[in-house]
Steps between C-alpha positions, in 0.01 A plus 500: 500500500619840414452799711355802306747786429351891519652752263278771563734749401453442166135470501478122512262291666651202742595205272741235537804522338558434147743215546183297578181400290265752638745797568549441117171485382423809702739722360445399150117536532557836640337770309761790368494843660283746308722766289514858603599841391861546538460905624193388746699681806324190762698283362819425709824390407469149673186431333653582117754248580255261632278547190853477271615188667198319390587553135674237265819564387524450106817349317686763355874451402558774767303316779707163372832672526380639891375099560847382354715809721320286818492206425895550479542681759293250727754209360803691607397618822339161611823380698634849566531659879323772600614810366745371241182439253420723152251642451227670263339830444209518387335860577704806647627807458650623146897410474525172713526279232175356393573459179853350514527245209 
């Protein structure tokens, strides 16, 4: 038996998790958050990324390349102590390398 998880934070009901049958079923049954007006002033920062996390990501040969940067990076740091490990930027501040080649 599974103990239900809350995540209220992000507006979701209790469910069990979604390693398990009905956790699953649950979150794919879920119904998608209604769109709304990017310059509606209510709505708050945590809630955009709430709403954006939802989204699917498509396959674009710029979202392969980011999979492939990780996916790299996860190999080479997977037997590496802690703070000898690479790592990746992916959003920041103009000049700190983002789009290094």
């Amino acid at each position: 038996m599974v103990s239900p998880l809350s995540n209220d934070a992000a507006g979701f009901a209790s469910v069990a998790p979604p390693t398990v049958w009905q956790g699953w079923d649950a979150f794919v049954r879920r119904a998608p958050a209604p769109g709304r007006d990017a310059a509606d002033p209510a709505w708050s920062q945590a809630e955009r990324e709430d709403y954006h996390s939802e989204l699917a990501v498509m396959r674009t040969p710029a979202m392969d390349s980011v999979f492939t940067a990780v996916r790299r990076l996860l190999l080479v740091n997977r037997r590496q102590q802690a703070g000898a490990r690479r790592g990746l930027i992916i959003s920041g501040p103009a000049t700190t390398g983002k789009t290094r080649r």
